[in-house]
C-alpha positions in Angstrom: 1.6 -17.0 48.6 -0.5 -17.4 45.5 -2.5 -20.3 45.2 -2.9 -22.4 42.1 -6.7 -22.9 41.1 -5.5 -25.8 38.7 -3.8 -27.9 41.5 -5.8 -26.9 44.4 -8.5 -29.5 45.8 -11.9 -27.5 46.1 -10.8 -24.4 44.2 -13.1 -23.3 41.1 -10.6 -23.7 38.1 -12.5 -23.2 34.7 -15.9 -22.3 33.4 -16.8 -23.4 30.1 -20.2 -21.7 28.2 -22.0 -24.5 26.3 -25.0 -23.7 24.4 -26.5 -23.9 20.5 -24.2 -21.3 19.3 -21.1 -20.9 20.9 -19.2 -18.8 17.9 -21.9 -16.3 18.6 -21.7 -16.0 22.6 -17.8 -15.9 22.0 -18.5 -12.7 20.1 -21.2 -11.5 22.4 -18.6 -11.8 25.2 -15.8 -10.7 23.5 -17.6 -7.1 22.8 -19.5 -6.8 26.0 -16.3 -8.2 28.5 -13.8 -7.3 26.1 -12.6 -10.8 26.7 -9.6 -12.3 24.7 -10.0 -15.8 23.2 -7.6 -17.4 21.5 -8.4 -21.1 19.8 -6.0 -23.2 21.7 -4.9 -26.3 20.0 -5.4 -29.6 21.5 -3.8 -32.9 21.3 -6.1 -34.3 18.6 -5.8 -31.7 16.2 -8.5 -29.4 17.1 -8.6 -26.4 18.5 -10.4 -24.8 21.8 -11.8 -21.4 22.1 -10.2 -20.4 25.3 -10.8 -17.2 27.5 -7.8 -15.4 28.4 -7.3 -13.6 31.7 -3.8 -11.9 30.8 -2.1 -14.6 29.6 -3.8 -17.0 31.6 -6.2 -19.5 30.7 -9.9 -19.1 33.0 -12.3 -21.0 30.9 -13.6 -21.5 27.5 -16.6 -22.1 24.7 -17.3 -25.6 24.1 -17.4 -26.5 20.7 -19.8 -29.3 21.0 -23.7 -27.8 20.2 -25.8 -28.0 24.0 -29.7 -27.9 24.1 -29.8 -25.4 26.0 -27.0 -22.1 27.2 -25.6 -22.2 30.2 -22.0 -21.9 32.0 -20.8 -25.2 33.2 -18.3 -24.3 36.3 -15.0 -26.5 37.0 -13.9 -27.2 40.6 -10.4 -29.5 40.9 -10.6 -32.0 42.7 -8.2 -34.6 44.2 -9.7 -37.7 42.3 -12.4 -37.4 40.1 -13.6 -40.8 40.5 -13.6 -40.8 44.1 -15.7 -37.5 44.2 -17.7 -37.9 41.7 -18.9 -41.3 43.5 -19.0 -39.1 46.8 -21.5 -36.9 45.0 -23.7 -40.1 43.8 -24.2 -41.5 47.3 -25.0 -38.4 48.6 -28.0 -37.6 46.4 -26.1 -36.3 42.9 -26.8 -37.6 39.8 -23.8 -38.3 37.1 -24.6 -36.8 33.9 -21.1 -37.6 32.8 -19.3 -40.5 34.1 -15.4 -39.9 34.6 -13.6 -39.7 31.5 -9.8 -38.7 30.6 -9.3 -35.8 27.7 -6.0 -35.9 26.5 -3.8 -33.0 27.9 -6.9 -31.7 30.0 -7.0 -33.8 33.0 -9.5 -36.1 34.3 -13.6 -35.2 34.1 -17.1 -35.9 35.2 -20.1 -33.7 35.5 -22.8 -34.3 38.0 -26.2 -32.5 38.9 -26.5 -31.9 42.8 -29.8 -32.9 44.6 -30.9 -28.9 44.5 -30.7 -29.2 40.7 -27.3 -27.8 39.8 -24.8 -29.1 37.0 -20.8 -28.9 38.5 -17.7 -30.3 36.7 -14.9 -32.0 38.5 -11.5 -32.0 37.2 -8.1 -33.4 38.0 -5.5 -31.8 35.8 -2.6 -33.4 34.5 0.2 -33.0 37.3 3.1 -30.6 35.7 7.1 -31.6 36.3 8.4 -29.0 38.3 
């Protein structure tokens, strides 16, 4: 039985790069990994870079400039609100309150108490 990383509670889903220059560590990443990414579109217009495992979606290069480069991991969770306020009261900070993103699912980002940055995500729920 295969199990779905997008609609599993607890299972890494995505990882997303975010840094000054993403167009640059997409290349970088592309050569070294011989990664595909394709720009995905997205419901208002724009387009995502996203990394493709076969034809699968694993992860992506945000298009919004970050301070500094890192890789932001994805976990899915049941409800984001309800973990993301799990992870508050047990010593996290919120450096991105829950928010929706059109056809992406449900979001926040918090830093754990050892100094870690983690993404929770709810995904839309597909019709079978």
């Amino acid at each position: 039985m295969s199990v779905n990383p997008m609609q599993t509670h607890g299972a890494f889903s995505w990882v997303e790069f975010q840094g000054q220059d993403s167009a640059a560590a997409r290349s970088f990443y592309e050569k070294v990994l011989g990664w595909t990414v394709t720009d995905m579109p997205m419901q208002d217009g724009s387009s995502y870079p996203g990394i493709l495992l076969g034809e699968q979606p694993i992860g992506g290069f945000s298009p919004k400039p970050a301070s500094t480069s890192s890789w932001l991991a994805y976990v899915t969770v049941d409800d984001v609100d309800t973990r993301t306020q799990a992870a508050l009261e047990a010593g996290a900070k919120v450096l991105a309150e829950p928010f929706s993103a059109p056809g992406v699912g449900r979001i926040s980002v918090i830093e754990d108490p050892f100094g870690a940055s983690l993404a929770f995500i709810t995904y839309p729920q597909k019709d079978s």
